[in-house]
N, C-alpha and C positions, 0 to 999 in steps of 0.2 A: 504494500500500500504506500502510495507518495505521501511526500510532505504536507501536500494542499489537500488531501482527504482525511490524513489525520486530523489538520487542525480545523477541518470543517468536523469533523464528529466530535470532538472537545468542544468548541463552541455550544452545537448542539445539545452535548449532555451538560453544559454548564447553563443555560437555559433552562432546559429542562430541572432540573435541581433549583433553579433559583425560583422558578411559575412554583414545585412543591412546595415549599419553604416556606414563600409568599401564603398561598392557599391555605396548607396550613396551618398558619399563625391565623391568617385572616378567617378562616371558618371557627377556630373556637374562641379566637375576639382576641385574648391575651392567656398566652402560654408560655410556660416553662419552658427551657429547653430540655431537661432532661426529660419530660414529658413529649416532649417536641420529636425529639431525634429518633427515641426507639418508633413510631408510627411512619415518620419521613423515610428512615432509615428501612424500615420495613417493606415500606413500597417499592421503592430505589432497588431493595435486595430481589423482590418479583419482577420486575421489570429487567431485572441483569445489569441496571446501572454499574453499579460500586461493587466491586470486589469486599468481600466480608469482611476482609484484616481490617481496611483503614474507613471503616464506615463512618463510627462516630466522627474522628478526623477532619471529615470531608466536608459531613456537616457543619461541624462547628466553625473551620474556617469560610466555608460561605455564609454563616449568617454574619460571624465578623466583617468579612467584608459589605454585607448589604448594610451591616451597622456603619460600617465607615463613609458608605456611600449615600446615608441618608434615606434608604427604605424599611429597614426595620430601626427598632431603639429599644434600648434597655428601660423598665420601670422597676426597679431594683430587681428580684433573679428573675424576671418576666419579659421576656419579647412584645413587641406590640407592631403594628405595618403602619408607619406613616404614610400624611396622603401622596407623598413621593413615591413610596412603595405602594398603595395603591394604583395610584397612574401607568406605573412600571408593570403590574401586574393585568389590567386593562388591555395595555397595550401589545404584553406575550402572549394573551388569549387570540385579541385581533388577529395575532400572525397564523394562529391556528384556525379560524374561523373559515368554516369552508358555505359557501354559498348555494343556497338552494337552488339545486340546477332542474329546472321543469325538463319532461318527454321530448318537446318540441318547441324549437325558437320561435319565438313572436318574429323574428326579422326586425329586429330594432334594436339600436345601439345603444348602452350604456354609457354615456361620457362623462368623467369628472376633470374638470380645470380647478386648478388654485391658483393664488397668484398671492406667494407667501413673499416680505420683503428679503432684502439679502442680508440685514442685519442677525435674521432668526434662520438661517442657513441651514443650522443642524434640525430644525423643525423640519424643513421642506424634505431633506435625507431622508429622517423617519418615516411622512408618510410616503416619501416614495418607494422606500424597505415595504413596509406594511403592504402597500397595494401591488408590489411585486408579488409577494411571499402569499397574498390571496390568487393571483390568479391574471392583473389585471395586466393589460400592454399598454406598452407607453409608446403614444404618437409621439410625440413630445415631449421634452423637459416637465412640462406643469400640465400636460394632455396626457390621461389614460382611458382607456376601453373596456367595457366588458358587455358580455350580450346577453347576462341575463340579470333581471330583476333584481338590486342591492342597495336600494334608497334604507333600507334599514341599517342594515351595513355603515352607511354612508352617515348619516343620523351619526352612530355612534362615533364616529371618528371623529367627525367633526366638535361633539361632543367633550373628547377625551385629549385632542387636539388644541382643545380652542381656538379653533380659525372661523368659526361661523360663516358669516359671507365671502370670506377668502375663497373660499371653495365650493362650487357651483357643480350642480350636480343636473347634468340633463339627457331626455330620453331623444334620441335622434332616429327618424324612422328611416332616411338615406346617409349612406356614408359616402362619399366621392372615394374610388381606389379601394374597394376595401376587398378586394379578391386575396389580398396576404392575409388580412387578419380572421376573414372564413376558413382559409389554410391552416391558419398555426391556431388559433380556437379549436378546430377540426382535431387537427394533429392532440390536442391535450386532452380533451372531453373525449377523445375515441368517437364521435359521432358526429357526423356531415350537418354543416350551419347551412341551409339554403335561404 
């Protein structure tokens, strides 16, 4: 296995372990760690995450660092998720959020534009991550695609986001040229967009 597949699966399991962590803390409001780990730990061990040796380990220095990073906090031996770690937690679900795909296309286009300033840069990054990692194609820099129904979707991000008007969300029933993105829509759904 190369270098760039390794450190794409470390990412992934470090994600993954941060969304458990997150959840959680966040599902029983304010938790112990030692109560915390063996159930995290437990999960991680069914799923083949973590090797069994350095379980506790792994956990504890991920919660340190999400403690460093400002999404969890200590209440003396209690964890708790700040709203930075909420947001942060929001926002790994969104990557995973897979979009309800109806039998048959309406034939109608999904478009979203933003038009974030260049001051908040790293904002415009994230939701571009985000609506890669759903599914969507980018015409454009601040133009993406998709062809089926996700104004809900859409809602939320904007939402969690905070860009409310920045980001415009519309249904287009002709696309000019769009015989690539019936192709490569095609190519990922396993099924013909006519």
């Amino acid at each position: 296995m190369g270098k760039l597949e390794e450190s794409s699966r470390q990412r992934t399991r470090r994600n993954e372990l941060r969304t458990m962590i997150l959840e959680g803390v966040k599902v029983a409001g304010v938790i112990g760690i030692a109560i915390l780990a063996p159930n995290v730990v437990g999960a991680m061990a069914k799923l083949g995450m973590l090797p069994s040796v350095r379980q506790r380990d792994v956990v504890r220095r991920s919660c340190d660092r999400m403690v460093k990073s400002g999404l969890l906090r200590w209440e003396g031996s209690r964890l708790r998720v700040t709203q930075k770690g909420e947001a942060a937690l929001r926002r790994l679900r969104l990557k995973l959020y897979d979009v309800p795909r109806p039998r048959r296309w309406d034939g109608k286009w999904r478009v979203l534009i933003f038009d974030i300033p260049e001051r908040q840069r790293r904002l415009r990054g994230e939701i571009r991550d985000v609506l890669g990692s759903i599914g969507f194609i980018r015409l454009q820099d601040s133009v993406w695609v998709y062809p089926f129904d996700c104004e809900d979707l859409i809602t939320l991000l904007k939402a969690d986001f905070k860009v409310g008007r920045a980001m415009l969300y519309m249904v287009v029933d002709a696309l000019e040229y769009d015989g690539r993105l019936k192709q490569e829509f095609s190519e990922r759904f396993g099924r013909v967009l006519k």
